[in-house]
C-alpha positions as CSV (number, residue, x, y, z in Angstrom):
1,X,0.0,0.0,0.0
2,X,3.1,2.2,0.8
3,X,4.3,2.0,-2.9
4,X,0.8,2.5,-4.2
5,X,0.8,6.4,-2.5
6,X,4.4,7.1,-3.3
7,X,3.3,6.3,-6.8
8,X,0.6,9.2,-6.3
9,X,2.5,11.1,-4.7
10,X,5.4,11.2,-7.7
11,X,2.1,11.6,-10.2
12,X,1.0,14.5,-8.3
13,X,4.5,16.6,-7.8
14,X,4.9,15.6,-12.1
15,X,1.8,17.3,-13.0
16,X,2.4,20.0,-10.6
17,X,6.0,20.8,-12.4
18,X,4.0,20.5,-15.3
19,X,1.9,23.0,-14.9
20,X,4.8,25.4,-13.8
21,X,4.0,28.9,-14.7
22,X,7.3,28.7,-16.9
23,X,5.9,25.2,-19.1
24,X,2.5,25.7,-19.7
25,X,0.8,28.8,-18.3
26,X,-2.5,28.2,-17.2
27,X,-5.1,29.6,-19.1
28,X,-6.8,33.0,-17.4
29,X,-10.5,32.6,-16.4
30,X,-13.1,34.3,-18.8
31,X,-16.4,35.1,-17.8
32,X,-18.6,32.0,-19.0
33,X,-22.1,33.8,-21.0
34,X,-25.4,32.8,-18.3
35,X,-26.0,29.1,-18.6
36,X,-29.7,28.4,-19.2
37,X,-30.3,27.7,-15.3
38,X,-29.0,31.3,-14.5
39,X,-31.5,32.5,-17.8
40,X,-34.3,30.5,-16.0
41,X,-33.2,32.2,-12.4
42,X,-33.0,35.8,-14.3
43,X,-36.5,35.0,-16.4
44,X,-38.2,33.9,-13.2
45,X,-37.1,37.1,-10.7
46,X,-38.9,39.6,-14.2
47,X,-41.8,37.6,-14.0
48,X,-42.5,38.2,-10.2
49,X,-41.1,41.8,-10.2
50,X,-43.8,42.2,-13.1
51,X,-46.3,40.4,-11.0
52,X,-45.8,42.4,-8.0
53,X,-46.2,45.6,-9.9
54,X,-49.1,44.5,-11.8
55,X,-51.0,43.4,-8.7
56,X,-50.4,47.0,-6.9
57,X,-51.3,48.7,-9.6
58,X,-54.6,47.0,-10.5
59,X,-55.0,47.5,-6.2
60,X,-54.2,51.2,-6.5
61,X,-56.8,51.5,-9.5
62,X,-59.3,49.8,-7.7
63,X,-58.9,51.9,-4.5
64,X,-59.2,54.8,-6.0
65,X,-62.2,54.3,-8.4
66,X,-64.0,53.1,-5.4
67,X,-63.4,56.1,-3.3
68,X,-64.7,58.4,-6.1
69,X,-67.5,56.6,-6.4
70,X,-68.1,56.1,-2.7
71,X,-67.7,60.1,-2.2
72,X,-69.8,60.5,-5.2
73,X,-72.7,58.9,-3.4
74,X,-72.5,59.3,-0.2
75,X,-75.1,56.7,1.6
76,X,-74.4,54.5,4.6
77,X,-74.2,51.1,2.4
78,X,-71.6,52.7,-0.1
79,X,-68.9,53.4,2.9
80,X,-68.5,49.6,3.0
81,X,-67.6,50.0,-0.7
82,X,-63.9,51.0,-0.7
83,X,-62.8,48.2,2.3
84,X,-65.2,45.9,0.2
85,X,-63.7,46.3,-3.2
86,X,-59.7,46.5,-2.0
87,X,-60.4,43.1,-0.4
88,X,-61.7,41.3,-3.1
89,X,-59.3,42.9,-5.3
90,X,-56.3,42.2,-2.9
91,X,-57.6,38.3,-2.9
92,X,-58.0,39.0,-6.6
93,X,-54.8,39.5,-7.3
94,X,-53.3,37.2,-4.9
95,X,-54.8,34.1,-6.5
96,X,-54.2,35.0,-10.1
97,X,-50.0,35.8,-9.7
98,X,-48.9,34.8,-6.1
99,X,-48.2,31.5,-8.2
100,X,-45.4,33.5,-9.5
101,X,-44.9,36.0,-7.1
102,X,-45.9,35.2,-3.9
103,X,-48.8,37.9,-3.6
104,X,-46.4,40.3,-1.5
105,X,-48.7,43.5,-2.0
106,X,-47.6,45.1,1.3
107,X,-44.3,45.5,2.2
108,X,-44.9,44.6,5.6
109,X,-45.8,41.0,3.9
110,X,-41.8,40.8,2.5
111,X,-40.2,42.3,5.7
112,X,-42.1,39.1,7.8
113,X,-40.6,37.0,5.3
114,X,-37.2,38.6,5.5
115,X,-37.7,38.3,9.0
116,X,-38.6,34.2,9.2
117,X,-35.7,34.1,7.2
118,X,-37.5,32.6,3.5
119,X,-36.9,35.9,1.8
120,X,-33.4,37.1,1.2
121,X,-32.6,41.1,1.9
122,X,-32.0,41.9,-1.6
123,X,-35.6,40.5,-3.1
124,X,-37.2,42.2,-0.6
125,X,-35.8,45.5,-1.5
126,X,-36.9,44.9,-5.2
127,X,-40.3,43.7,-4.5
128,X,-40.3,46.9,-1.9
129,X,-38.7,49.5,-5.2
130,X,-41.5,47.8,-7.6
């Protein structure tokens, strides 16, 4: 067994002289284009940034139309109308793209997840800028 790993041993100090700077340079690391994993990562992080600001947008719109129109008429039943219509829109919107974004329409929503430690720091500040 002693021969055996003085065999490696003389294999392994060969084809470190080998590759002596002054022999054969090694070649100098070039930055390798995205592999189709990284593309999928890149394509995946657009589609939830897009879904997050889709969803608060379609929320926004919603709130305000139904404050007009709640101000516009001003009964007793059409006060429940803006808390009404932001819910259903919220759960709206939650179903139709958390699937690709996790629904996180409040920011509170990404600093819990942050916090639980399922979120990392620098999603949540994109999900927070969109």
């Amino acid at each position: 067994m002693s021969k055996l790993k003085e065999w490696v041993v003389e294999r392994k100090e060969g084809i470190e002289e080998f590759y002596n700077e002054e022999y054969m340079p090694r070649k100098k690391k070039v930055q390798k284009p995205l592999k189709k994993a990284d593309k999928n990562v890149v394509v995946k992080l657009i589609r939830a940034l897009w879904a997050e600001f889709y969803g608060t947008t379609v929320l926004i719109i919603v709130l305000i139309i139904s404050n007009v129109v709640s101000e516009l008429n001003p009964t007793a039943i059409l006060q429940l109308q803006p808390l009404l219509c932001i819910g259903f829109a919220l759960s709206a919107m939650i179903y139709s793209v958390a699937q690709y974004s996790g629904g996180h329409y409040n920011p509170a929503v990404s600093w819990a997840f942050f916090l639980r430690g399922v979120f990392p720091f620098w999603k949540m500040i994109l999900y927070w800028i969109v």
